[in-house]
N, C-alpha and C positions, 0 to 999 in steps of 0.2 A: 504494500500500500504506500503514496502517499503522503507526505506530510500535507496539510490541511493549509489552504493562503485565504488572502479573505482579501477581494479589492479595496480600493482607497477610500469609495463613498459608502464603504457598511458601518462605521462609527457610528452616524448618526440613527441608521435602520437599528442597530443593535442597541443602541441606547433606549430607543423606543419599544423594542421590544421586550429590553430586561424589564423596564420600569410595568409594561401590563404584565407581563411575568408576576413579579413581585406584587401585585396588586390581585388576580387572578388567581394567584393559586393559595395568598393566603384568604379570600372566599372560601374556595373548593375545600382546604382542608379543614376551614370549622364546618364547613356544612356537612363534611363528607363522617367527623369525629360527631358531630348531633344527631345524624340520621342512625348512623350503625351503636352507638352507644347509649341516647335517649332514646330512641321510640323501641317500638314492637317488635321493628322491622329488622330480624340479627341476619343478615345476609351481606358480610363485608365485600366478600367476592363478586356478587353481582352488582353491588353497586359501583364498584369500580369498574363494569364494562359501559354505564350511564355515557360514559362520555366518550370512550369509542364508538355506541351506537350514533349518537349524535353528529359526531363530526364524520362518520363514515355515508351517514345520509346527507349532510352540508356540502362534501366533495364530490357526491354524488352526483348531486343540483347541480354543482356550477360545473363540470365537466361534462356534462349528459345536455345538457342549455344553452352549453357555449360561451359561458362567462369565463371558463377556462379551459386553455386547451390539455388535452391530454399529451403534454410534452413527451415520455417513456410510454412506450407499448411494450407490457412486458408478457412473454407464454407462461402458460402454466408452470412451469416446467423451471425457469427464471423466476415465477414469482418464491415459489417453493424454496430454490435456493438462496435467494437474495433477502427474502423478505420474511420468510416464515419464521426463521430463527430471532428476527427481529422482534417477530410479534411474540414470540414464548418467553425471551427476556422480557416484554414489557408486562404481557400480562404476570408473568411470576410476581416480580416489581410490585407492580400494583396490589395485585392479593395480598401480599406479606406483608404491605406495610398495612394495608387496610385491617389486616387481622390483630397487628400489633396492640392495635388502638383498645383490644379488650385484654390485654395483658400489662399494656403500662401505661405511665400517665403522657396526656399529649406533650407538655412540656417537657416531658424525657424524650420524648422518639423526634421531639427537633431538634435537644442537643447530640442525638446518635446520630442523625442526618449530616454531622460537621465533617463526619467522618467518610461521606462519599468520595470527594475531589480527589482523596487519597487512592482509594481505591478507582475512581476515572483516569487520575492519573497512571498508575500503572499498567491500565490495559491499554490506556493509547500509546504508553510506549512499545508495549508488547506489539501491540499491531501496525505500528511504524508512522503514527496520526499524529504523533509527537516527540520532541525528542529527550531524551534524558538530559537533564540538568542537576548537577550536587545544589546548585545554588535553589532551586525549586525544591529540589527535596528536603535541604534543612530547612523550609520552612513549612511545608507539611511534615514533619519532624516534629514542630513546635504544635500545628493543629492536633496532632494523634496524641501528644502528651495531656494536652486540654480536654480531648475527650474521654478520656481513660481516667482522670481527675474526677470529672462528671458523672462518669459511669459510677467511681467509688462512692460519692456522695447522693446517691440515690438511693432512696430507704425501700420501696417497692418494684425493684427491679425483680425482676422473672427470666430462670432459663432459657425458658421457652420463647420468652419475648424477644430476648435478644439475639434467638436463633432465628427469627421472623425478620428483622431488622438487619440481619447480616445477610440473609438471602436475598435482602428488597436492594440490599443496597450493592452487591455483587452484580444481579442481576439489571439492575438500574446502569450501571458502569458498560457490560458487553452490549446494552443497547444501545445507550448515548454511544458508541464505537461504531456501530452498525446506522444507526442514523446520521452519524456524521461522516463516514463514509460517502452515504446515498446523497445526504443534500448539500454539502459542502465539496466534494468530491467530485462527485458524479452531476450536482445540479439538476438534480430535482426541486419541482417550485414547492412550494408550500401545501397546496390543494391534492394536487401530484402524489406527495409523502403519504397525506392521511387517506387518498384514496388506495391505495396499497397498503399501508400499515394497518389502518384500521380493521379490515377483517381479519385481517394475520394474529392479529392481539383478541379478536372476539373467538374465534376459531379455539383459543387456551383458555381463555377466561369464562367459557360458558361448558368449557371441559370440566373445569376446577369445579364451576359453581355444581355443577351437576352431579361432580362424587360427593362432593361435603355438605351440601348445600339441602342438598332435595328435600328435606321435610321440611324445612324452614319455607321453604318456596310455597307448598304445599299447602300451605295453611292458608288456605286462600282468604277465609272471613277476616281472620285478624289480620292478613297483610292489604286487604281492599280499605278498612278501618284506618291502617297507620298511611295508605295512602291517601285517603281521602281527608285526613287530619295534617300531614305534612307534606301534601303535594308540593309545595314552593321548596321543600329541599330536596324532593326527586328534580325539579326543575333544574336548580340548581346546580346541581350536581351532575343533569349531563352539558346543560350549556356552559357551567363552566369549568367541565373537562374537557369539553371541546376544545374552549379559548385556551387554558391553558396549554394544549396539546398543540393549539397552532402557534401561538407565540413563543414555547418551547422550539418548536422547527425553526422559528425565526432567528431566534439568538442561535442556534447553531449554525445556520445559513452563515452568519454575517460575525458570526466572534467564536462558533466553539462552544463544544458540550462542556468544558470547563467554567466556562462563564455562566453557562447556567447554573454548576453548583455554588459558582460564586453567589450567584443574586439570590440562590437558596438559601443565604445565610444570613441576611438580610429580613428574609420573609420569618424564617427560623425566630428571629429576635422579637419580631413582629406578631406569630402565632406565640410565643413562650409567655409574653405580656397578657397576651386574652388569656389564656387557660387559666393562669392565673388567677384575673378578674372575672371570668363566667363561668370556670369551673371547679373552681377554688385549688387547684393545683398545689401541693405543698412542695417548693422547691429550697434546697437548702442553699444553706451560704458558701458551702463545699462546689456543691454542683454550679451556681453562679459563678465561684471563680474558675471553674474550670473550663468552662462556656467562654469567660471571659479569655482566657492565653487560649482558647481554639479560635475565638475570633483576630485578637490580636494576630495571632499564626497565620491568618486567611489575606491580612493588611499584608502581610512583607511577600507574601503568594503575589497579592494581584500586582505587587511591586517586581518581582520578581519576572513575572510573564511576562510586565513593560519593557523591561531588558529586555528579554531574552527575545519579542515582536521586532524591537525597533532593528535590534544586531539580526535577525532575520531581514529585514524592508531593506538594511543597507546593504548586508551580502550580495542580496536580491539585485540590487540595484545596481552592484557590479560587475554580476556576473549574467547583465542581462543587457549593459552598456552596446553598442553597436564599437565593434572593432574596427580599429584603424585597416587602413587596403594594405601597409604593409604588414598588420600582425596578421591579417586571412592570409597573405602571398606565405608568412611564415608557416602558417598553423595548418594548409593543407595545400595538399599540388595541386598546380593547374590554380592557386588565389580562390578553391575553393571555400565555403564558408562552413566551418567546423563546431558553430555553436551548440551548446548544450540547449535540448529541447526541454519541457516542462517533466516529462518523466523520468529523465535524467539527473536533473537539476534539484530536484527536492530531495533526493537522497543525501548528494555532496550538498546543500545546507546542511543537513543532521551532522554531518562527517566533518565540516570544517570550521562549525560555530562553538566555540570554546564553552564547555562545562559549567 
């Protein structure tokens, strides 16, 4: 694979994108934490497919109408290999964390969420979307310390919980991998992404809901009851899975699956304050300061990635310069022109941008 580039005008798309990010999915997650832990209605699993359904019928619309074209025609066959694996990380993803939410408190499973980027980060080096850096890694260095702090200073932590949490968030990492692959990569549009993704992720997720799920489903009186009492957070919940799922695509487009756990740290600070206040959350003074050196840790990260973007843009910029006619007459017979093409070239950045 790849290293991942991002043109000159996506700063400003990516800004815009983080910020509905950040706004979008801290909705999604109190709604998604009120619906599976207040009402009737125990079916963590299915409600996290709410918002694949939705945006796979939104992609639909505008692909099938003409508001958007269908840029990738992929075969069955391509969809399978490219996409399907995408969709079983994402649905895992989802369920796990969905499930977590009856095992620990909300405000613990967003200080365990500090602990993705760590793990994003090593599969995109694994898969060649990024490159190794000491200078990035000592400061997720500093975040892993912060959440292991946190984790000590939590009075109702559960086994179990935090095997659900390390699944979602494994499984979160190979996807952001494969998504940013497809849409950073390969340039898929937005609409494009969820019209393929989205059945790929319902496809697991109505797998899941169906082994564990089924009596829960079943109960047809009491679940028609807890709909009809809190439809506005079935609502909810798939329109703003939806939005989160496209503006997610966005900020990978235009900055990188990294950036998105960046801005999740953000929302993180943002969901731990409401728990707090709506759910009376008991957070120690342990677990705050450990929150705290995992956030500080996340500051010298996005410091870190600034380096390490710009010494990529300048590399870029020299080794993409148009060569003098006598360095071509040197660099190949005949004054041919010997430059390095794009899949060439992102390798030797990895290889010649300093640690």
């Amino acid at each position: 694979m790849e290293l991942s580039t991002y043109g000159a005008g996506s700063a400003t798309k990516a800004a815009t994108y983080s910020v509905l990010y950040l706004i979008f999915a801290t909705v999604l997650i109190l709604a998604n934490k009120h619906l599976i832990t207040e009402t009737s209605f125990n079916c963590p699993i299915f409600v996290s497919s709410l918002g694949s359904w939705f945006g796979w019928g939104a992609a639909a619309v505008a692909i099938h109408t003409g508001m958007e074209p269908l840029s990738h025609k992929l075969t069955f066959g391509e969809w399978c290999a490219n996409i399907l694996p995408i969709g079983a990380c994402t649905a895992l993803s989802l369920a796990a964390a969905n499930v977590a939410y009856f095992y620990l408190s909300l405000s613990f499973i967003q200080m365990l969420k500090a602990f993705a980027p760590v793990v994003t980060y090593f599969t995109l080096v694994g898969f060649g979307l990024d490159r190794w850096s000491a200078r990035i890694m000592s400061t997720l260095s500093v975040v892993m310390f912060g959440c292991f702090i946190a984790s000590w200073g939590e009075a109702h932590v559960t086994v179990f919980g935090l095997a659900c949490m390390l699944v979602a968030e494994v499984a979160e990492a190979f996807r952001s991998v494969g998504i940013q692959y497809l849409i950073a990569n390969k340039k898929f549009s937005l609409f494009n992404g969820m019209y393929y993704f989205s059945p790929a992720t319902l496809v697991f997720l109505m797998a899941l809901s169906a082994v564990f799920e089924t009596e829960e489903l079943l109960k047809g009186g009491e679940n028609a009851r807890a709909f009809r009492e809190y439809w506005y957070l079935f609502a909810i919940c798939a329109t703003f899975g939806f939005a989160v799922n496209y503006v997610c695509l966005g900020v990978v487009k235009h900055a990188g699956s990294l950036m998105v756990k960046t801005m999740s740290q953000l929302k993180n600070v943002v969901v731990i304050a409401a728990a707090v206040v709506i759910y009376g959350d008991d957070v120690s003074a342990l677990e705050i300061f450990g929150y705290a050196v995992a956030v500080v840790g996340f500051l010298f990260f996005n410091h870190a990635k600034a380096l390490d973007a710009a010494a990529v843009r300048e590399l870029t910029k020299n080794t993409t310069a148009p060569p003098s006619s006598s360095s071509r007459a040197r660099a190949a017979p005949g004054g041919g022109d010997s430059g390095l093409d794009d899949s060439a070239r992102a390798p030797l950045l990895a290889k010649t941008l300093p640690a």
